[in-house]
C-alpha positions, 0 to 999 in steps of 0.5 A: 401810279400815274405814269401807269394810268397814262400808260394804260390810257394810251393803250386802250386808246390804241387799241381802239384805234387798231380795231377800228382800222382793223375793222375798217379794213374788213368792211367790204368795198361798195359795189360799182354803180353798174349802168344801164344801156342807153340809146337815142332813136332819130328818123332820117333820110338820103338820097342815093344813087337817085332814091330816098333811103329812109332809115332810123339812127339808134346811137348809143350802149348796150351792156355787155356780158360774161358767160355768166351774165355778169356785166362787163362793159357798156359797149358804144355802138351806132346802128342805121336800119333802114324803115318799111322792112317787114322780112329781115331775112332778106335786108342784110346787115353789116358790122363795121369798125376801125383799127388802131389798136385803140381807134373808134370808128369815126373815121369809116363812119364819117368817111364813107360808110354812113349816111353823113360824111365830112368834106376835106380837101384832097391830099391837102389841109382842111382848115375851118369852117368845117363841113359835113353832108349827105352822103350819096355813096352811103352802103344802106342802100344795100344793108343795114349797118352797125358802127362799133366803138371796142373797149377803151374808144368811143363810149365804151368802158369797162364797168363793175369789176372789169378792168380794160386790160380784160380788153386790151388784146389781140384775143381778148379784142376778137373775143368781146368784138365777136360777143357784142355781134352775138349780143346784138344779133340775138336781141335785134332778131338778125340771125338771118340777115345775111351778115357782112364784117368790115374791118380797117387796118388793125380792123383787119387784124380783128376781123380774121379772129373775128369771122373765125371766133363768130363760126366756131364759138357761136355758130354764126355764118357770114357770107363775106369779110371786107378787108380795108387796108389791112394788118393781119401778120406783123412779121409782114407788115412790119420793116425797120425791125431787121426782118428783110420780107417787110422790106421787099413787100413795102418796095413798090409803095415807096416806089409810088410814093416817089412817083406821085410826088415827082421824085424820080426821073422819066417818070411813067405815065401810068402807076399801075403799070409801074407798081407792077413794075417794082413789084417785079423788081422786088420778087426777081432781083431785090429779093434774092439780094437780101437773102444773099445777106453778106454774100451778096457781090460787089456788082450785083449790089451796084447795080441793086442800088441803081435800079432801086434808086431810079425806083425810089428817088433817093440817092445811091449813097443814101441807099448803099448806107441804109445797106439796101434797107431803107425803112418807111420811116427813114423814106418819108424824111429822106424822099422831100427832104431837099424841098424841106417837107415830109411825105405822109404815111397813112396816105403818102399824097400827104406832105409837110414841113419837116421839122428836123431836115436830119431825123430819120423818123416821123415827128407828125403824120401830115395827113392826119393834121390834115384831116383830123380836126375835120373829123372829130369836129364834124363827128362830135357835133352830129352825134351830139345835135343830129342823133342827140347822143353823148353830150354829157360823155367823154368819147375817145376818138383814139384811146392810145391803146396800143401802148398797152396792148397785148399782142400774143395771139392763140391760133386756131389748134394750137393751146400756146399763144405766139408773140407775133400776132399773126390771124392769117390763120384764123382767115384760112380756117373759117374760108375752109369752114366755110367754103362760100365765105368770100372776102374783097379787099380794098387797098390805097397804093400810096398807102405806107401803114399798111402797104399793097404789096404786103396784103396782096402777100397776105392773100397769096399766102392763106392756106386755103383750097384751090377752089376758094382763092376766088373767093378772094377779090382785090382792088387797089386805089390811087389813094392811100390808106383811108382811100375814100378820102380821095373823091374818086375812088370814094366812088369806086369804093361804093361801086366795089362794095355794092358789086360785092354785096349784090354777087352774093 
């Protein structure tokens, strides 16, 4: 009898244990705290090119939504009006990001756009203390502009019952990008400012998905699209991966790259005309070679190897190895590597210490251990002192996003989506839907991420009228990737983008 009552004890204590779980489970979870947009408002002024800009910052967030008005995001952002405008239809306003994918945008901000930049030194290491000042090439002489941080850098994050892979792709990226410039058009009263989109490296990317999904989904006319360093197609811009065409379009970069840094013999006074040079080279002769694949003769692939070895500054042998097929990669650890350094690859100006004299990979990027820390100091310390904004957040300078980015994208009429991410087509048809739609590009010749050569490709291969190709302007710098660091395109660059900005 007693075994019995303890037994039932158990059960009933069980049981109640089980409803309790059972009845724990079904409560439902507590709704996310959703944010509200937060910004701060300071007053400021610069001189450029000898007058007084005054302007007013707005640094912080604005909650981004569904079509259905459920909130998404809070979607960081920096915006920089110039005061004393009473008709905006006539003050432009431009939008202006970064790439990576999963980079913020301190580095278009803090390096030429806005109205502070940092002081690095060229080509060379930035060491402490670090320095920031007015920026005399600032574009608010010539319109407002607006910094955006996408989801997962900067300030911005997914909210409520969001999650960042929502964000992480190639078309989800153009479609949040292209919803936050409609949001904020709408509610800062600029739907007839003329409109301009900036766009570096993966920004470029973004930027051709972008200027068509703003025309087609939300009726927004642009009147031009700049192009900084620009990745747009990856069977273009990337080699080492057993396609030949990155091979041919990366030639002439690597060809300067060794020009800069003294590797070649009889070197010619003038890069440009030796960048045509190789470009030549490349279309004519190192081309058709690797077409050929295993047919190419013996003789032909001697002498293939001896131009492109007085080219590049490595061996023959190094060359006939690689089977003529040396990736930028391999080339930055081979070209100085008697000198025990390696070259940079956002900007191949850069150099430094080789830290495996055999590796055929980067282990580092010398540029950016160079110029980073310069950056990201300068850039917390003037959001958080001169615009008061964010000293209580995490701000992502760089979210690794990348690593987890979904890289199939839908062009425009097609229902599938392709797994090599390639908006040369989205470009194409907002210039045809939009036939004044004018595009400059603005491009380093020592740039290895993102190489000349492959972009001036990109351009020659968009399918658009006869008629609109002049619509397209390039301009190529002795700089690498970020351009602007070297002082005196940083000058030609203001002067291209103004000259853009006024031919409209």
């Amino acid at each position: 009898m007693k075994t019995k009552l303890i037994l039932s004890f158990f059960l009933i204590v069980y049981s109640g244990f089980a409803l309790a779980q059972e009845t724990k489970k079904e409560e439902p979870k507590p709704a996310a705290e959703i944010p509200e947009a937060e910004s701060s408002i300071t007053s400021h002024q610069v001189r450029i090119d000898g007058n007084t800009i005054r302007y007013k910052a707005v640094a912080g967030t604005t909650i981004l939504k569904n079509d259905d008005g459920d909130p998404l995001a809070t979607f960081g952002y920096t915006a920089y009006l110039k005061e004393g405008v009473t008709d905006l239809a006539n003050r432009p306003i431009m939008f202006a990001y970064n790439g990576g994918p999963g980079s913020s945008s301190i580095w278009l901000h803090m390096g030429v756009l806005g109205p502070v930049i940092v002081t690095t030194e060229d080509a060379g290491f930035t060491g402490p203390p670090f320095k920031r000042i007015a920026n005399e090439f600032s574009i608010l002489d010539r319109t407002d502009l607006v910094m955006i941080d996408p989801v997962g850098t900067g300030y911005s994050r997914p909210i409520g019952d969001a999650k960042g892979e929502e964000f992480w792709g190639v078309d989800a990226d153009i479609k949040t990008v292209s919803d936050f410039i409609e949001q904020y058009v709408t509610e800062n009263s600029r739907w007839r400012s003329p409109k301009y989109l900036l766009g570096e490296s993966y920004g470029g990317m973004r930027s051709a998905g972008v200027i068509n999904y703003v025309q087609s989904k939300h009726g927004m006319a642009f009147d031009g699209v700049i192009l900084v360093s620009p990745f747009l197609n990856f069977a273009v811009g990337v080699d080492g991966v057993g396609e030949d065409l990155p091979h041919i379009l990366y030639l002439p970069t690597l060809a300067a790259t060794a020009w800069y840094h003294d590797a070649i013999d009889n070197k010619p006074a003038d890069l440009a005309a030796f960048y045509k040079e190789v470009k030549q080279f490349a279309v004519d002769v190192y081309g058709p070679a690797l077409m050929k694949g295993n047919r190419l003769g013996v003789d032909e692939r001697k002498a293939v190897i001896a131009s492109m070895s007085g080219f590049l500054g490595v061996s023959a042998d190094y060359i006939d190895r690689a089977n003529l097929r040396i990736s930028h990669q391999q080339f930055v650890q081979e070209l100085l590597r008697d000198r025990k350094l390696i070259a940079g690859r956002i900007d191949s100006r850069f150099t430094g210490n080789s830290l495996n004299l055999l590796s055929e990979k980067m282990d580092y990027d010398p540029m950016f251990t160079s110029v980073g820390p310069a950056f990201v100091s300068n850039f917390l310390d003037y959001y958080h002192n001169d615009l008061k904004f964010g000293r209580d957040k995490d701000y992502k300078v760089s979210g690794q996003l990348f690593k987890k980015w979904d890289w199939a994208h839908s062009r425009p009429g097609s229902m599938f989506p392709n797994p090599s991410p390639n908006t040369m087509p989205d470009l194409s048809r907002a210039m045809n839907d939009n036939p004044e739609l004018r595009v400059l590009v603005q491009q380093g010749y020592y740039d290895l991420a993102t190489p000349a050569f492959a972009t001036e490709y990109m351009m020659d291969h968009l399918t658009i009228a006869e008629e609109q190709q002049k619509n397209i302007t390039v301009e190529l710098y002795d700089a690498g990737h970020m351009m602007y660091l070297h002082p005196p395109s940083l000058i030609r660059y203001k002067e291209d983008l103004a000259s853009f900005i006024d031919n409209d």
